[in-house]
C-alpha positions as CSV (number, residue, x, y, z in Angstrom):
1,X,-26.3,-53.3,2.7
2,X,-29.0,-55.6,4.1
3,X,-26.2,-58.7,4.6
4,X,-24.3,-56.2,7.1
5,X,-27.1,-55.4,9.0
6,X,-28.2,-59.1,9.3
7,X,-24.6,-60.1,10.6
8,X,-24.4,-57.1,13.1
9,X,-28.1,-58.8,14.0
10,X,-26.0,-62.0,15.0
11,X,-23.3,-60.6,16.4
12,X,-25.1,-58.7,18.7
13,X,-27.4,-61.1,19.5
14,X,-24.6,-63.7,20.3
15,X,-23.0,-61.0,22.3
16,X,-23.2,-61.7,25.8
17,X,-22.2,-65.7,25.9
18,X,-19.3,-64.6,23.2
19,X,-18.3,-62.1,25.8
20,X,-18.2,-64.9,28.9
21,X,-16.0,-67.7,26.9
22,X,-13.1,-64.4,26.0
23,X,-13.3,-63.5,29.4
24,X,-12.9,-67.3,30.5
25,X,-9.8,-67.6,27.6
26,X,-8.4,-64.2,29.0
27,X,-8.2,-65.7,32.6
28,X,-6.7,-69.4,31.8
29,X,-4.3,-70.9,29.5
30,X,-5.6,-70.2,26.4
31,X,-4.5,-66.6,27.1
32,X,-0.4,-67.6,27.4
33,X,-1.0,-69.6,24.2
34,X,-2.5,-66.8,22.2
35,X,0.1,-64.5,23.6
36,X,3.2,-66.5,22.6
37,X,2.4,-66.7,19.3
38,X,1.6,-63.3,18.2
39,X,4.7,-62.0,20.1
40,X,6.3,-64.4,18.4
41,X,5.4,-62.5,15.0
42,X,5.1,-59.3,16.1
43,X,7.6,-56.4,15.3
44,X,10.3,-56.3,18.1
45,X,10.3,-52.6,18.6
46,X,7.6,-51.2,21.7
47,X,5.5,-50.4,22.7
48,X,3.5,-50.9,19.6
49,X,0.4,-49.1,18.0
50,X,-2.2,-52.2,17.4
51,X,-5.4,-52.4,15.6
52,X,-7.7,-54.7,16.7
53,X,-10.0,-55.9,13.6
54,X,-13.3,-57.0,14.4
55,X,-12.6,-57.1,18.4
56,X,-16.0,-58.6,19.5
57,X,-15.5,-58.7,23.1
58,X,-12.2,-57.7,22.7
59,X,-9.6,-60.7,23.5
60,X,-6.7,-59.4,21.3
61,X,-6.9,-56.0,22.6
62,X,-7.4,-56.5,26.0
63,X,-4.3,-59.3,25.5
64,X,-2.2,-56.2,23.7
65,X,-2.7,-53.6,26.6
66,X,-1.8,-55.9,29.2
67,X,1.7,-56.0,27.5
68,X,1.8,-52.1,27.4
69,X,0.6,-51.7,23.7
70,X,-1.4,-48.8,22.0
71,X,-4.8,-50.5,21.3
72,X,-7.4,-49.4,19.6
73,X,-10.4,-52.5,18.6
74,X,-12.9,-52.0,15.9
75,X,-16.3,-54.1,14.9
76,X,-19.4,-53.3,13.6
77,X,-21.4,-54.9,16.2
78,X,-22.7,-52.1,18.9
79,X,-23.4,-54.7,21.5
80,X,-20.0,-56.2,21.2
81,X,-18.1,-52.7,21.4
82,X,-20.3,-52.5,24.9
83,X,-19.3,-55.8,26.2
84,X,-15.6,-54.7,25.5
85,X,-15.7,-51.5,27.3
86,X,-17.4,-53.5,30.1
87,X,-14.6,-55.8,30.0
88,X,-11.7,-53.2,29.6
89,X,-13.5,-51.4,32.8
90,X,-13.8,-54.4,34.7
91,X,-10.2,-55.5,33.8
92,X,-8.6,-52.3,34.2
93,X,-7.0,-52.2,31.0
94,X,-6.2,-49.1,28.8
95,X,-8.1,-49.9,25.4
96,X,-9.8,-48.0,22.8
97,X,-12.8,-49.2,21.5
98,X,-14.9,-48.2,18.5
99,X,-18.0,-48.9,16.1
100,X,-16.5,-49.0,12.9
101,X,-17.0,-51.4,9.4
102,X,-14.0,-53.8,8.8
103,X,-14.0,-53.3,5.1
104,X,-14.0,-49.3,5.6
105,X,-11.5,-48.1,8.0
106,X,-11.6,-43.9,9.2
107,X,-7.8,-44.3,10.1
108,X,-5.6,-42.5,7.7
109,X,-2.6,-44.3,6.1
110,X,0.2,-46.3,7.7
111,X,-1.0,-45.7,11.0
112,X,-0.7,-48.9,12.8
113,X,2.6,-51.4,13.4
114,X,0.4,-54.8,13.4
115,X,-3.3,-55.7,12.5
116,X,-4.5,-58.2,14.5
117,X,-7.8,-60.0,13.9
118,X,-10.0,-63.4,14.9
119,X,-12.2,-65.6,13.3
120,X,-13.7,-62.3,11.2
121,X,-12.6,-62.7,7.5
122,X,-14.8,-65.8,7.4
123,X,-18.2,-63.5,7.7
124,X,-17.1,-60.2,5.8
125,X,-19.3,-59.7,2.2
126,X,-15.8,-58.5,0.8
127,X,-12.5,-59.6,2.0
128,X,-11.0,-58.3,-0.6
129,X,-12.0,-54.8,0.1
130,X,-11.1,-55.1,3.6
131,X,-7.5,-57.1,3.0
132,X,-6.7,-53.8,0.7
133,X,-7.7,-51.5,3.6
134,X,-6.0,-53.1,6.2
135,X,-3.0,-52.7,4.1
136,X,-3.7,-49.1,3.7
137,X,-3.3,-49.1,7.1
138,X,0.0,-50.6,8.0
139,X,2.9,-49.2,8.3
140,X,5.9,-50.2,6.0
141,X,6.9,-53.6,7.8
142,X,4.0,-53.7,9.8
143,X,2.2,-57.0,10.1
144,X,-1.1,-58.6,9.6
145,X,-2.0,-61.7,11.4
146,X,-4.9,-63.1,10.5
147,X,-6.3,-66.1,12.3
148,X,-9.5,-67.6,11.0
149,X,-10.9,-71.4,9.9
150,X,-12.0,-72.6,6.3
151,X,-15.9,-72.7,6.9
152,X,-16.8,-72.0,3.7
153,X,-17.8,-75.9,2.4
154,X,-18.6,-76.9,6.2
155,X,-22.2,-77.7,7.8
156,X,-22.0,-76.4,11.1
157,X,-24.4,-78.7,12.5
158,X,-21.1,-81.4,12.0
159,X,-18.7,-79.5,14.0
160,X,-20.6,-77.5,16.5
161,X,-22.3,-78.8,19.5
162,X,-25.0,-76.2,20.5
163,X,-25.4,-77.2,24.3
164,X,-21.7,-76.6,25.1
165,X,-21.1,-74.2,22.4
166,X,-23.4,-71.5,24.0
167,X,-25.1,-71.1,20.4
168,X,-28.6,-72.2,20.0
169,X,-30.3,-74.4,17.0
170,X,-31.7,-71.3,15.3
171,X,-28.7,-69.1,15.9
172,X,-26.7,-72.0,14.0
173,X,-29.0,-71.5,11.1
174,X,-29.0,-68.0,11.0
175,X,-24.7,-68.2,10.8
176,X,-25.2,-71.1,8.1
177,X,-27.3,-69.3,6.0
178,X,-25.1,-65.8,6.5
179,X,-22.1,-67.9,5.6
180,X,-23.9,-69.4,2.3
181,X,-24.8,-65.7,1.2
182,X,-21.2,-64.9,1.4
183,X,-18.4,-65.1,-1.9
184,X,-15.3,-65.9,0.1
185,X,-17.5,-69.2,1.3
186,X,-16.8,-70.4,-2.6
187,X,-13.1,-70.1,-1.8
188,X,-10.6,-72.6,-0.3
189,X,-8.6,-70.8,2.6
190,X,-6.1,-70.0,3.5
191,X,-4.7,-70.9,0.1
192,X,-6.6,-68.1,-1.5
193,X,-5.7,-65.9,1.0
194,X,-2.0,-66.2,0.5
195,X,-2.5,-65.7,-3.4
196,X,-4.5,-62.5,-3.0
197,X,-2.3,-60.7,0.0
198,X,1.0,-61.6,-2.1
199,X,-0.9,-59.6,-5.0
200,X,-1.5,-56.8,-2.7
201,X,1.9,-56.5,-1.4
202,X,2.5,-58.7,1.3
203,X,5.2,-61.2,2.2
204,X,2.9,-64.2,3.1
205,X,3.5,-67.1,5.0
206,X,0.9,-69.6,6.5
207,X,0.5,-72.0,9.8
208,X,-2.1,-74.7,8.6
209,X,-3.3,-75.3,12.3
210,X,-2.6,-73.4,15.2
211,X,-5.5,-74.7,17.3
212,X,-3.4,-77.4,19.3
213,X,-1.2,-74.3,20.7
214,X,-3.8,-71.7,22.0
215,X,-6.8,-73.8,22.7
216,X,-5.1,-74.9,25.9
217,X,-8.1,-75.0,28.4
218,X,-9.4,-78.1,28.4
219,X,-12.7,-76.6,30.1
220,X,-13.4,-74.4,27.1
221,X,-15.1,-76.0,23.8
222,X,-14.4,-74.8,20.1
223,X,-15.4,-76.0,16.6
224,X,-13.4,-78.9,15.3
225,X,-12.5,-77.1,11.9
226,X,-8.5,-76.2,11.8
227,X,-7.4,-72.8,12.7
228,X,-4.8,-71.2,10.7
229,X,-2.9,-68.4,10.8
230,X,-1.6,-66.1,8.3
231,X,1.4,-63.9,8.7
232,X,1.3,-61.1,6.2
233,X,4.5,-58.4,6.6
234,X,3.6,-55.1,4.5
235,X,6.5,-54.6,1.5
């Protein structure tokens, strides 16, 4: 599908400054906030087997297997599956890391206890397809968080700043334009989200804005669109 291949384009392209602000968010503050809210969702049992949804440069599962948890992280991007070996290596940190298409998972059924995944559902072609196989993939009671921001009816140029940002002017364009291509940019999150997941068989429930709790480190710089979070527990 050409629209894949033009977001792995981006992804890998945008790969090594992504890679520098995780590592930056794994060593300071942000890194307690993140952690205290999924544990705070999480099933209490342990350790856990986690799936890691479009990892990038792998923050959530480098996060996970610093608390002792069976990790595997997944994205389509080659060049961000490299930067989160480098960073597992570097880290020390048991992880699993593979190439592999959100929207079509090779796990087999009710294998994982949580799906865990970042700022992804925003750029997929088909959330719908991928939502269904992430449930596929739960185990009964097994959650799905979900943290992402509304971009759909945004212009990025109003809410990123490219010098601190790391992105440049045409690297902005290209993500504008990918995100124009894509259906779920016609849709109002996360209220759509909640409607489809409950149809899917989920128990849903939604934080509007989490941003104020895990963007803690005042010397990092993100986009000034809220960041929700969606808390989806397999029926």
């Amino acid at each position: 599908m050409e629209i894949e291949r033009r977001i792995e384009k981006y992804w890998d392209e945008r790969s090594e400054n992504f890679s520098e602000v995780r590592r930056r968010e794994l060593a300071g503050a942000d890194a307690e906030g993140w952690l205290e809210y999924i544990e705070s969702k999480l099933p209490s049992r342990a350790p856990l087997r986690i799936l890691d949804v479009g990892t990038g440069a792998g923050f959530f599962a480098l996060l996970m297997a610093r608390r002792g948890h069976e990790v595997i992280g997944v994205d389509m991007s080659r060049e961000m599956i490299k930067r989160a070996r480098l960073n597992a290596d570097d880290l020390k940190l048991r992880a699993e890391f593979r190439l592999m298409n959100a929207q079509r998972l090779d796990f087999d059924d009710e294998t994982f206890d949580a799906v865990l995944s970042r700022n992804l559902t925003w750029t997929l072609p088909d959330v719908e397809r991928a939502y269904r196989d992430w449930h596929r993939v739960l185990k009964v009671g097994g959650v799905m968080l979900n943290f992402d921001s509304d971009y759909g009816d945004k212009d990025f140029g109003d809410v990123v700043t490219c010098s601190r940002s790391g992105v440049d002017n045409d690297q902005l364009d290209e993500c504008g334009a990918i995100k124009n291509a894509l259906a779920i940019s016609r849709c109002r999150r996360p209220s759509w989200d909640e409607k489809f997941l409950s149809g899917i068989g989920f128990d849903v429930s939604i934080d509007e804005d989490i941003a104020p709790s895990v963007h803690r480190d005042n010397t990092l710089d993100f986009d000034r669109i809220a960041l929700f979070a969606i808390t989806a527990v397999k029926k």
